[in-house]
N, C-alpha and C positions, 0 to 999 in steps of 0.2 A: 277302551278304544284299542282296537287292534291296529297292527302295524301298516296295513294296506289303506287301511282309514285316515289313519294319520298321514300318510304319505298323500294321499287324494286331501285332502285338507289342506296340508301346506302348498302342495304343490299349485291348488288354487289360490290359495292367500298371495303366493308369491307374484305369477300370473297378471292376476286381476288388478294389484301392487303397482306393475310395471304395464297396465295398459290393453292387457285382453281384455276380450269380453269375455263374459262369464260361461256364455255356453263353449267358447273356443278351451276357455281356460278347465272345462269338466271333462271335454274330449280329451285334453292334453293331460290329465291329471288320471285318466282312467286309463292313456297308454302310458302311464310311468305305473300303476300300479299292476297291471297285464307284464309287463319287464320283471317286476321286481317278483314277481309268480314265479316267471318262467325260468329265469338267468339267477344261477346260484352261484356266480361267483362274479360280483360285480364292479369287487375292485376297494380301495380305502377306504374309501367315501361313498359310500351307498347313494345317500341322498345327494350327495353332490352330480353324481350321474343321472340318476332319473330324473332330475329338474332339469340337467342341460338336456336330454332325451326327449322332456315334456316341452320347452321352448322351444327345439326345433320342431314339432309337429307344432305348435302353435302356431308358429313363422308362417308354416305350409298350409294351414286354415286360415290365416287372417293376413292377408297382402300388407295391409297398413300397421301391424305389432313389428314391434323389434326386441325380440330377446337379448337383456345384458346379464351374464352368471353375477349371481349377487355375492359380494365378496364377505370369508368367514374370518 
């Protein structure tokens, strides 16, 4: 498993976890792994940003989700 896969994986586990739907949760998981392509320098916590990244586009697909960052 490469690292974009992994990243689209969790990011849907998480997701779907806290209440998206599954297609909301594939959009959001395909723009956290489109980020992590592009942006090469994303900060301490890699994944801690592309999940907050991927919850807010889920927010802005799905009216009735509320993204909470899940704590590490």
């Amino acid at each position: 498993m490469n690292p974009v896969e992994f990243i689209k994986k969790q990011v849907i586990n998480e997701l779907v976890k806290q209440g998206a739907s599954p297609g909301t949760a594939q959009n959001a998981a395909d723009y956290a792994a489109q980020q992590y392509r592009t942006t090469s320098a994303i900060g301490k916590d890699p994944f801690a940003e592309l999940i907050r990244l991927a919850g807010a586009m889920a927010m802005k697909h799905q009216v009735d989700f509320r993204f909470v960052m899940p704590r590490r």
